[in-house]
TORPA-4810 file (N, C-alpha, C, O; in nm, 3 decimals):
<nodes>
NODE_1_-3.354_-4.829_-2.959_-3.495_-4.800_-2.950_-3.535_-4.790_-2.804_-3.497_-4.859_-2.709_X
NODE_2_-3.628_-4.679_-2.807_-3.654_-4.670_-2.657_-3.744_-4.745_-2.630_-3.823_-4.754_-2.724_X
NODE_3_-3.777_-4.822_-2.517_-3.826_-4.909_-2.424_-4.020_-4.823_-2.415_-4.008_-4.723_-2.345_X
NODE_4_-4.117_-4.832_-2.446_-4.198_-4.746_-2.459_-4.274_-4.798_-2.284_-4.279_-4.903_-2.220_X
NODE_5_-4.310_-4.688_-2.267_-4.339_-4.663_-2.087_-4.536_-4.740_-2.090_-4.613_-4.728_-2.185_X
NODE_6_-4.564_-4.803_-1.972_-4.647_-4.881_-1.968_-4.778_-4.783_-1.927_-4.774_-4.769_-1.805_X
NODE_7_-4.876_-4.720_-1.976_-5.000_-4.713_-2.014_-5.176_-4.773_-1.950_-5.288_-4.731_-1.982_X
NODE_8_-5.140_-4.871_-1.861_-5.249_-4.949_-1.825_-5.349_-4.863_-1.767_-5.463_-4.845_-1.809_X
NODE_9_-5.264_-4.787_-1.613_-5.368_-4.692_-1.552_-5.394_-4.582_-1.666_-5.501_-4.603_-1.723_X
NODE_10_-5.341_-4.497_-1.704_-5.363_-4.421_-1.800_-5.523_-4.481_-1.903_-5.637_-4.438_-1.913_X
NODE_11_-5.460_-4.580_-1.952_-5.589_-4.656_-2.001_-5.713_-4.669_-1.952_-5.813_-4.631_-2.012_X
NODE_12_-5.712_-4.727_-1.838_-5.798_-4.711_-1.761_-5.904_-4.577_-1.688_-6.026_-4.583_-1.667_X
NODE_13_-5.817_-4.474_-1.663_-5.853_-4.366_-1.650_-5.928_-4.311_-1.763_-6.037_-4.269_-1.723_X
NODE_14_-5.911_-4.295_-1.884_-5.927_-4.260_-2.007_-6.124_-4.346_-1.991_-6.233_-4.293_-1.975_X
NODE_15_-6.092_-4.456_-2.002_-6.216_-4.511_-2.010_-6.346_-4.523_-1.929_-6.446_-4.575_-1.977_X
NODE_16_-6.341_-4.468_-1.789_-6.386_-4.415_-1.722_-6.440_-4.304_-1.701_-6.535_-4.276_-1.629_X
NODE_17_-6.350_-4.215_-1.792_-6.378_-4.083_-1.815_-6.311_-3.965_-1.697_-6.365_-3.858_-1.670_X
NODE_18_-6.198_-4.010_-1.645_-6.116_-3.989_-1.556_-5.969_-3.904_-1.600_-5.902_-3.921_-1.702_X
NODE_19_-5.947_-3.821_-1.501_-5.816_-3.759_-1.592_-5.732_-3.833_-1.477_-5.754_-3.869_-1.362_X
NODE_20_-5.618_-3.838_-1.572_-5.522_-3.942_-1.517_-5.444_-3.887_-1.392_-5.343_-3.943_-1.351_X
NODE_21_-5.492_-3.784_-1.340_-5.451_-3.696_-1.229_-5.480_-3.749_-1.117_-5.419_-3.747_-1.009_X
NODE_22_-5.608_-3.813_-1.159_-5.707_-3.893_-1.031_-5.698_-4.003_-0.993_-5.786_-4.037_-0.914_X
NODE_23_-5.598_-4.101_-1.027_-5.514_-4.223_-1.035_-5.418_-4.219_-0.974_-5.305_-4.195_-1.017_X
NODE_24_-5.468_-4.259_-0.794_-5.332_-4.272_-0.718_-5.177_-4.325_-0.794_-5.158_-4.433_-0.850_X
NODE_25_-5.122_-4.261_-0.783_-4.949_-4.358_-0.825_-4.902_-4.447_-0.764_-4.834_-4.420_-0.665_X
NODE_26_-4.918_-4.555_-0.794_-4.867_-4.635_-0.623_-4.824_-4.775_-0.735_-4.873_-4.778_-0.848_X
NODE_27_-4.773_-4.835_-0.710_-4.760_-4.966_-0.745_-4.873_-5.090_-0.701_-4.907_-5.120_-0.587_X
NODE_28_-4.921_-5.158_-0.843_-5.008_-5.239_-0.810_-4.948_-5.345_-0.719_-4.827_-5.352_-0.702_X
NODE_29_-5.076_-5.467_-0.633_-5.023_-5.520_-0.536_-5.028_-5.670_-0.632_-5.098_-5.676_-0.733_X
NODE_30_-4.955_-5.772_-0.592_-4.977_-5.865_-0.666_-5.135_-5.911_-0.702_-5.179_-5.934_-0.814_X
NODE_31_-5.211_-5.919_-0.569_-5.393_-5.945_-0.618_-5.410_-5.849_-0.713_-5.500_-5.888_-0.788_X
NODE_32_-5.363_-5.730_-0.751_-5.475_-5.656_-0.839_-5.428_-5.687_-0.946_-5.511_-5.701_-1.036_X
NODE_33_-5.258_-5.713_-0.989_-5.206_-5.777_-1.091_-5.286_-5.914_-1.145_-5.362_-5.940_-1.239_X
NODE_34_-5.259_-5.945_-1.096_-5.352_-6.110_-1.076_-5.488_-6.119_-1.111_-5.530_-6.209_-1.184_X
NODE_35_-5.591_-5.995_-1.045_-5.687_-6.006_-1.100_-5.718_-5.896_-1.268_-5.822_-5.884_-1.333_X
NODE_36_-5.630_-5.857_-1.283_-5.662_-5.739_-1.389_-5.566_-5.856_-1.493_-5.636_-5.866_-1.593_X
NODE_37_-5.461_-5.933_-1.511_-5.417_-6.030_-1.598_-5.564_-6.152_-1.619_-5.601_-6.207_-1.722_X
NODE_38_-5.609_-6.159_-1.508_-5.738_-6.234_-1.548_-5.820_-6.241_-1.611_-5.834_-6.338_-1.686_X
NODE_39_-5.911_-6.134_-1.605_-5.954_-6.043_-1.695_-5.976_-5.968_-1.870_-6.059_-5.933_-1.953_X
NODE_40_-5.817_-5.982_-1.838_-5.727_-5.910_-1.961_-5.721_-6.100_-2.067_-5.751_-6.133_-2.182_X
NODE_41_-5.674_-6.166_-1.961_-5.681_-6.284_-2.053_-5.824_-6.346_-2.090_-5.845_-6.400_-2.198_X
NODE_42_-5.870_-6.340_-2.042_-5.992_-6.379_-2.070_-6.050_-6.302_-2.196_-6.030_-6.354_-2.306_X
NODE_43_-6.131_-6.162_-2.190_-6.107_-6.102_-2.315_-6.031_-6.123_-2.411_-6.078_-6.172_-2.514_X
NODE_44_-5.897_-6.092_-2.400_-5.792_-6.184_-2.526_-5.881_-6.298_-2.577_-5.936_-6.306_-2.687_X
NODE_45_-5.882_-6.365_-2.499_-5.914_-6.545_-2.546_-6.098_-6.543_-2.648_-6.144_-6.621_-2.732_X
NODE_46_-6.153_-6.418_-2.588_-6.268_-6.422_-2.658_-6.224_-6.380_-2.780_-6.252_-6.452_-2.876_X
NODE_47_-6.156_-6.272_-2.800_-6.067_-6.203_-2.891_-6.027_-6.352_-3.031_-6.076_-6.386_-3.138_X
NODE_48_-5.908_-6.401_-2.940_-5.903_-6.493_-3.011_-5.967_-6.622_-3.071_-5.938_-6.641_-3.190_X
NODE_49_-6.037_-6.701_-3.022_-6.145_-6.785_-3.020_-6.187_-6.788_-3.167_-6.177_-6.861_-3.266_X
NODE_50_-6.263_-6.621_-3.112_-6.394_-6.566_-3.245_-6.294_-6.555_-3.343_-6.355_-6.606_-3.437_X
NODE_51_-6.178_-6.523_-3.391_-6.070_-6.500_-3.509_-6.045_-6.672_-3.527_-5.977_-6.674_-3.630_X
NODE_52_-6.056_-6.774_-3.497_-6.017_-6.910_-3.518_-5.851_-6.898_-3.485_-5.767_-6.964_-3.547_X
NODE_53_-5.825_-6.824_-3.402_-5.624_-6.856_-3.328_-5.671_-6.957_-3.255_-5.767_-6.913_-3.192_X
NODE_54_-5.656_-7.050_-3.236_-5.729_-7.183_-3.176_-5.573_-7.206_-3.037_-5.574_-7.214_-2.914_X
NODE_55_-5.453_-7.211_-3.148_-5.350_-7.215_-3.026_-5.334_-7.076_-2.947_-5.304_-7.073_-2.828_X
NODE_56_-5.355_-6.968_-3.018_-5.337_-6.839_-2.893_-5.431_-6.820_-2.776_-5.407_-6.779_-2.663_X
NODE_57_-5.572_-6.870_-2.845_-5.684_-6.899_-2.757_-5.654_-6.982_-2.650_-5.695_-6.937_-2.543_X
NODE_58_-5.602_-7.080_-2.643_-5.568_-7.204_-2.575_-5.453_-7.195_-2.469_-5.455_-7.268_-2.369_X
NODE_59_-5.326_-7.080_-2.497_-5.235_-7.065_-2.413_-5.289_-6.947_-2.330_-5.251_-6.935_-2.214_X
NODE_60_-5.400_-6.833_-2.399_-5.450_-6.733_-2.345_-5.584_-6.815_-2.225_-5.654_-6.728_-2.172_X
NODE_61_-5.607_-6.912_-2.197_-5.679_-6.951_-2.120_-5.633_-6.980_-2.013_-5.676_-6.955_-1.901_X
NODE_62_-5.504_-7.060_-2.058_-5.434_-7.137_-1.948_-5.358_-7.019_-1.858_-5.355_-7.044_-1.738_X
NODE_63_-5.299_-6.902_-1.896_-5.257_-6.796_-1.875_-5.395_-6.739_-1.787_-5.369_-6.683_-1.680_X
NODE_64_-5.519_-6.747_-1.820_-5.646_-6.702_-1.736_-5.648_-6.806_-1.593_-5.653_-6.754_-1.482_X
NODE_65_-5.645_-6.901_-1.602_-5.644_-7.029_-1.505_-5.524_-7.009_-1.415_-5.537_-7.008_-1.293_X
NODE_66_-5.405_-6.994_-1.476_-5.269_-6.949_-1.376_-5.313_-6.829_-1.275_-5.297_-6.825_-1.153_X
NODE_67_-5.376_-6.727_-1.364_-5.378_-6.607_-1.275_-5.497_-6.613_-1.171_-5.505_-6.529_-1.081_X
NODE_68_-5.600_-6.728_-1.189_-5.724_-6.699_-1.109_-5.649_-6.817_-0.988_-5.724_-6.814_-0.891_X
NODE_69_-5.559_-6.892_-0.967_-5.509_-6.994_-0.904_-5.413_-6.857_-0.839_-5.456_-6.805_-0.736_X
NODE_70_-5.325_-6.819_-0.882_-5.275_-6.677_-0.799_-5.384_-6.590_-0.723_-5.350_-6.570_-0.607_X
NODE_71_-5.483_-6.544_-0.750_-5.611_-6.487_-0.688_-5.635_-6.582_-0.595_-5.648_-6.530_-0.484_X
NODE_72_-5.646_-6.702_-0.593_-5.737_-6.792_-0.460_-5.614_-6.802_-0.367_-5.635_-6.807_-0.246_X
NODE_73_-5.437_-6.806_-0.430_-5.406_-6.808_-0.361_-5.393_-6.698_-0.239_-5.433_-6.703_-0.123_X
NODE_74_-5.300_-6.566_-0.334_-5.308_-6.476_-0.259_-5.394_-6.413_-0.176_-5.345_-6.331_-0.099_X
NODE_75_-5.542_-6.437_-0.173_-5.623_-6.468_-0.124_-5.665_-6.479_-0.021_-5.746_-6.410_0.042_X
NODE_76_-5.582_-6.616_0.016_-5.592_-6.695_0.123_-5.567_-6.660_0.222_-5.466_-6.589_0.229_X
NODE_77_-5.631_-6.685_0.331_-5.562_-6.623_0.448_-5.460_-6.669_0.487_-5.472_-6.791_0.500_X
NODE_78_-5.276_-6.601_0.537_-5.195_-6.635_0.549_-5.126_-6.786_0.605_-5.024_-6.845_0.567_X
NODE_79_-5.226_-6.821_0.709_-5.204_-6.980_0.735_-5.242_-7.057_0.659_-5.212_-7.170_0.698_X
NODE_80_-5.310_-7.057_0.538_-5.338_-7.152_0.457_-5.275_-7.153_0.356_-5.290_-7.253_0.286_X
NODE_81_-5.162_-7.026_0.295_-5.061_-7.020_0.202_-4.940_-7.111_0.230_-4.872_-7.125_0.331_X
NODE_82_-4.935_-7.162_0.120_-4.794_-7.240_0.119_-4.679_-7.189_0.039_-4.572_-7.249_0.038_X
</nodes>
């Protein structure tokens, strides 16, 4: 089975109302990863919540909390990264 190819910008473009032409190609940087997993989990978790997944809700938060702790880090200005 083939491996199906990842969609996000595409997605994105689409919803904007953007043709996907107009979507530099570049590889995301870890902050935008970081903040678009944030995001993404968060929604999920409302997602789940309102359905009563009480444990998907719960790992989908902590998964929100990891990535906003990646955001403050990366963040940071380089002398204050550890």
């Amino acid at each position: 089975m083939k491996p199906k190819e990842s969609k996000l910008v595409s997605l994105e473009a689409i919803a904007q109302g953007r043709d996907e032409d107009d979507i530099p190609h570049r590889p995301m940087t870890p902050l935008e990863a970081a903040s678009f997993i944030e995001g993404m989990a968060a929604e999920l978790r409302v997602m789940a919540r309102s359905t009563k997944l009480s444990a998907l809700s719960y790992f989908l938060e902590m998964a929100r909390i990891e990535a906003s702790a990646e955001i403050e880090r990366l963040a940071a200005p380089s002398s204050e990264r550890h």
